[in-house]
KEGU-562663 format. One record per residue (C-alpha): residue number from 1; x, z, y. Coordinates in nm, 2 decimals, padded with zeros to 4 digits. Layout:
N
DODO pos      u      w      v
DODO NUM      X      Z      Y
...
//
This chain:
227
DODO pos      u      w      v
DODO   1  01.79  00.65 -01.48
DODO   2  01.65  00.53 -01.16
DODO   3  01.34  00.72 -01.03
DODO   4  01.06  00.46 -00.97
DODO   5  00.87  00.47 -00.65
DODO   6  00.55  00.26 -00.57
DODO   7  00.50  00.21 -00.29
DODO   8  00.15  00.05 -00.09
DODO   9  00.33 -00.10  00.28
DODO  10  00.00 -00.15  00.45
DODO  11 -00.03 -00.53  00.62
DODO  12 -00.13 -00.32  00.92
DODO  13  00.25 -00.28  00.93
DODO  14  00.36 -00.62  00.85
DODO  15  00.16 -00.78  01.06
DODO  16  00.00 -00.58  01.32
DODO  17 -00.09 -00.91  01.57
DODO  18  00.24 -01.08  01.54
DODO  19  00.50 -00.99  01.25
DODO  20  00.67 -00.64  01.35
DODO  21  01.06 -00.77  01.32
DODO  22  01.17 -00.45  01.42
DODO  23  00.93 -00.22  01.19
DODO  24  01.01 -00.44  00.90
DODO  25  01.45 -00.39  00.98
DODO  26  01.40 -00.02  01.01
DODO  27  01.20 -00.03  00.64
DODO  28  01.45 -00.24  00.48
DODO  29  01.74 -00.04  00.59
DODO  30  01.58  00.26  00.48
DODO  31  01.48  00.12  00.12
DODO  32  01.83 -00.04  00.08
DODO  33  01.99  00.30  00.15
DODO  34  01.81  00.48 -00.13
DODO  35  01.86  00.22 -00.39
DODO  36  02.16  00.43 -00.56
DODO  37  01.84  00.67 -00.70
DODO  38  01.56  00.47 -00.67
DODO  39  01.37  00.14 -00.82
DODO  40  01.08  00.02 -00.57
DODO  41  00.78 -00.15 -00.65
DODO  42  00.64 -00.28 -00.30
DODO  43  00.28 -00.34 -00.34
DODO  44  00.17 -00.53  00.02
DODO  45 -00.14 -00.54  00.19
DODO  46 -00.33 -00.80  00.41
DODO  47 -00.38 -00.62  00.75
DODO  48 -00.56 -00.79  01.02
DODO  49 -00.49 -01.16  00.89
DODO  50 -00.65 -01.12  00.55
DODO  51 -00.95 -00.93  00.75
DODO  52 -01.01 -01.25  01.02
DODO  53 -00.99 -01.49  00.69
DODO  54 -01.25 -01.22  00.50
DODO  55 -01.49 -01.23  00.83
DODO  56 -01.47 -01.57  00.85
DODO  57 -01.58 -01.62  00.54
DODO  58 -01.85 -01.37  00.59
DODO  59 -01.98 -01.45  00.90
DODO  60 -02.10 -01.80  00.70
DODO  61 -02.24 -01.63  00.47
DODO  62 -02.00 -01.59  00.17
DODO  63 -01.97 -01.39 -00.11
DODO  64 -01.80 -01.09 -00.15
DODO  65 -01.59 -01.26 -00.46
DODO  66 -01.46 -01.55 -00.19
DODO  67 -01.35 -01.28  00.03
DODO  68 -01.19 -01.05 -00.21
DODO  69 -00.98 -01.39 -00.31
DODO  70 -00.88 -01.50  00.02
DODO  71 -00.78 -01.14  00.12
DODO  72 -00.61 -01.13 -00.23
DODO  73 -00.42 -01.45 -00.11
DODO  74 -00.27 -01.27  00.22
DODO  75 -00.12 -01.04  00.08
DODO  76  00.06 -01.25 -00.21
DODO  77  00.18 -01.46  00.11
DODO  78  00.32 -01.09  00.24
DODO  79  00.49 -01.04 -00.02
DODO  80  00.66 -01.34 -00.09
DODO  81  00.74 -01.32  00.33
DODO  82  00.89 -00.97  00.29
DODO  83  01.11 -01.12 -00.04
DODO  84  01.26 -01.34  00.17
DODO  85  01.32 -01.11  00.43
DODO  86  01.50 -00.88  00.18
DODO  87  01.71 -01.17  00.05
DODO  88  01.55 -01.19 -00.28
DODO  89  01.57 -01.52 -00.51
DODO  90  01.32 -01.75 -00.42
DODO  91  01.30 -01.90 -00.76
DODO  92  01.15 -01.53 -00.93
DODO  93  00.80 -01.57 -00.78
DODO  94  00.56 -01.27 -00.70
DODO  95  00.38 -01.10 -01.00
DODO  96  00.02 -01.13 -01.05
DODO  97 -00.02 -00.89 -01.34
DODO  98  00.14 -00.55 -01.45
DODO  99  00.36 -00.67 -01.71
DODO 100  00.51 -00.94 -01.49
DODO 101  00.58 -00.65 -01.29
DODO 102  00.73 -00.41 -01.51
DODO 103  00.96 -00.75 -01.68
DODO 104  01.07 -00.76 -01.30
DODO 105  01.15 -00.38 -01.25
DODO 106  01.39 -00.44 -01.57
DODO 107  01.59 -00.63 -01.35
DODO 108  01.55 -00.56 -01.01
DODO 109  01.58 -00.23 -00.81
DODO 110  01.30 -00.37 -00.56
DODO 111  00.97 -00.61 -00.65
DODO 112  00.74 -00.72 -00.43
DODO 113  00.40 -00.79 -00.48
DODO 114  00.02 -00.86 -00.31
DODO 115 -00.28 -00.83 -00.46
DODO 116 -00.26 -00.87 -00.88
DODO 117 -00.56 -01.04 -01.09
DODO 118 -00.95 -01.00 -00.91
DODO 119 -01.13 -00.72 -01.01
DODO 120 -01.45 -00.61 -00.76
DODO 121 -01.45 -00.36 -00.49
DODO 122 -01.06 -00.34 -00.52
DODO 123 -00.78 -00.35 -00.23
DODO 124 -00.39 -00.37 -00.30
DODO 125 -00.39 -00.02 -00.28
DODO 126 -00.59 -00.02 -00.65
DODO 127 -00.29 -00.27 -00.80
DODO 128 -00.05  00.02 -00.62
DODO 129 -00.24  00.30 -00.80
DODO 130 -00.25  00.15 -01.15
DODO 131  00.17  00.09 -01.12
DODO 132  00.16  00.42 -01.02
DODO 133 -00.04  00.51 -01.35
DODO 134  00.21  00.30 -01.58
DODO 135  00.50  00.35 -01.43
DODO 136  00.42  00.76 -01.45
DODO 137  00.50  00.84 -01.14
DODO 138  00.35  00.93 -00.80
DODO 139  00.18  00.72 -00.57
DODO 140  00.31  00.65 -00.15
DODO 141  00.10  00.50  00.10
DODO 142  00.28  00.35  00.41
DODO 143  00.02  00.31  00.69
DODO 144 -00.04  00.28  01.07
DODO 145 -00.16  00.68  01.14
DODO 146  00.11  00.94  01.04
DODO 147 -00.11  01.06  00.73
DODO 148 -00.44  01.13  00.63
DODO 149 -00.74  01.24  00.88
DODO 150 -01.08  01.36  00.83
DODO 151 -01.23  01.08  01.01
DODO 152 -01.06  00.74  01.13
DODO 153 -00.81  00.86  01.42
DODO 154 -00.85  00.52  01.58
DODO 155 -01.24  00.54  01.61
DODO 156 -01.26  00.94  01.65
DODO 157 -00.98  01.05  01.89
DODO 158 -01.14  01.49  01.74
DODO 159 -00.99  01.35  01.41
DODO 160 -00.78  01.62  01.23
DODO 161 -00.47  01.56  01.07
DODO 162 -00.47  01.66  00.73
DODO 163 -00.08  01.76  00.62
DODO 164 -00.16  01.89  00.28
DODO 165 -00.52  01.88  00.04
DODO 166 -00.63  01.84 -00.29
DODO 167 -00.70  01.53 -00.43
DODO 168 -01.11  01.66 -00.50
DODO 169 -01.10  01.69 -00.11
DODO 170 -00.95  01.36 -00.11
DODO 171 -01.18  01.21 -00.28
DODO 172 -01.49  01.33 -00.08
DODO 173 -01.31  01.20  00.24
DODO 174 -01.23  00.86  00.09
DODO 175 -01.58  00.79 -00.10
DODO 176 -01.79  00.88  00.22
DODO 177 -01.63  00.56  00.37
DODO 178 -01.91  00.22  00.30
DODO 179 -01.70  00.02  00.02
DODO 180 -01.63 -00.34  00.14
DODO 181 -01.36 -00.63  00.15
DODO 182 -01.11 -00.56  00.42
DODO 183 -01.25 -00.18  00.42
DODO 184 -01.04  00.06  00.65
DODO 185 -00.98  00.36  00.50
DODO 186 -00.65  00.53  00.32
DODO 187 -00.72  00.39 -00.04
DODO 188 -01.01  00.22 -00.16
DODO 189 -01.32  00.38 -00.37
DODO 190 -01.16  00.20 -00.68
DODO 191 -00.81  00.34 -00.65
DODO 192 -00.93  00.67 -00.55
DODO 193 -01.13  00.70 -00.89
DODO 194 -00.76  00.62 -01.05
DODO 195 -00.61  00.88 -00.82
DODO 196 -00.91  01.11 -00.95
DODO 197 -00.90  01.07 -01.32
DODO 198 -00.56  01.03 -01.37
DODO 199 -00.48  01.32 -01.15
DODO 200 -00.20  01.05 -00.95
DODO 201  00.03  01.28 -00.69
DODO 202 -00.02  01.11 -00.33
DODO 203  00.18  01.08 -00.06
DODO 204  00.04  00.91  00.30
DODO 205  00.35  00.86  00.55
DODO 206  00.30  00.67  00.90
DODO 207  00.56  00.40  01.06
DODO 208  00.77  00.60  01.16
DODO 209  01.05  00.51  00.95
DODO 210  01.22  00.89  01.02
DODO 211  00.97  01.02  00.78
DODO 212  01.02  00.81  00.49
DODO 213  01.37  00.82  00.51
DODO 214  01.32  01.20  00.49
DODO 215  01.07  01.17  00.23
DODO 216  01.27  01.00 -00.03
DODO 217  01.61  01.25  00.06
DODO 218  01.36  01.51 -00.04
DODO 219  01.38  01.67  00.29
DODO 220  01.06  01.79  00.57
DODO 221  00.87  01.50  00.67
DODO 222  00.54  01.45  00.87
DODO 223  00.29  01.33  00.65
DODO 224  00.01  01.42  00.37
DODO 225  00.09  01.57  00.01
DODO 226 -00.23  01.54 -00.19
DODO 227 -00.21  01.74 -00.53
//
């Protein structure tokens, strides 16, 4: 049996400004070389598109439902961009609920997906957590910074890098961060109280596709282990 790895590829990645071609060849070459032990579920996330559609929307003065939607809608449209890209049928679709998922997984070694059905205050990362859950087995964050900080390394340049914490400290990182569509921040406050209860292993691993490849061959990578 094929170990099953969840994995959340940040839209940060995908789509930084313009579509990272290069980023996105090193990932699939990675992920196609580890498909003799492992299934993945790719869970993608909106990045700066789905936040310019979700400001948009709030700067005239729409709800936080309409927001959620459109950003839900982004990263749908990633995934079905990065099941192309692999070479995937066309005619299969992109799941919108768990069970389409795991009918997929039967099948497939890899499955895309965005966001799944609406639920409030929730990010792709949530949908990536609850797999995690179901499919009983750990939860990886693919993200722009090499792991997790005590404060956002792109607005604090003091940050410290965190290799290693539990997920209580976790937690008290991630819920002093103001809970809103498009939020930055390494999971959101809904799939951290998944993370929480469920007592879901976490790995954070930046872009540098060196690091995931040794993840996943079970060798030293730079990163964060939360436990």
């Amino acid at each position: 049996m094929k170990r099953v790895i969840v994995l959340s590829l940040g839209g940060s990645l995908i789509v930084p400004d313009q579509i990272d071609i290069e980023f996105l060849k090193e990932f699939r070459a990675v992920i196609n070389k580890h498909l003799k032990k492992y299934k993945f579920v790719i869970v993608c996330g909106g990045g700066s598109i789905a936040r310019k559609y979700i400001s948009a929307l709030n700067k005239d003065g729409k709800n936080d439902y309409l927001q959620s939607l459109i950003g839900i809608s982004v990263t749908r449209l990633n995934a079905r961009f990065l099941a192309y890209f692999f070479g995937k049928d066309p005619t299969s679709g992109i799941p919108q609920d768990i069970k389409h998922v795991k009918n997929l997984l039967e099948k497939n070694d890899i499955v895309f997906c965005g966001g799944l059905r609406y639920a409030p205050d929730q990010t792709s990362d949530t949908n990536a957590v609850k797999l995690a859950h179901e499919l009983k087995t750990n939860f990886l964050n693919l993200t722009n910074v090499k792991g997790l900080y005590d404060s956002n390394p792109k607005e604090n340049k003091n940050a410290k890098f965190i290799p290693r914490t539990t997920i209580e400290e976790f937690n008290k990182i991630v819920m002093a961060i103001p809970s809103k569509p498009g939020m930055h921040a390494p999971v959101d406050h809904s799939a951290m109280r998944i993370i929480k209860k469920h007592k879901i292993k976490t790995v954070i691993i930046g872009k540098d596709m060196k690091q995931f490849d040794n993840f996943l061959s079970g060798k030293y990578f730079i990163g964060t282990i939360i436990e």
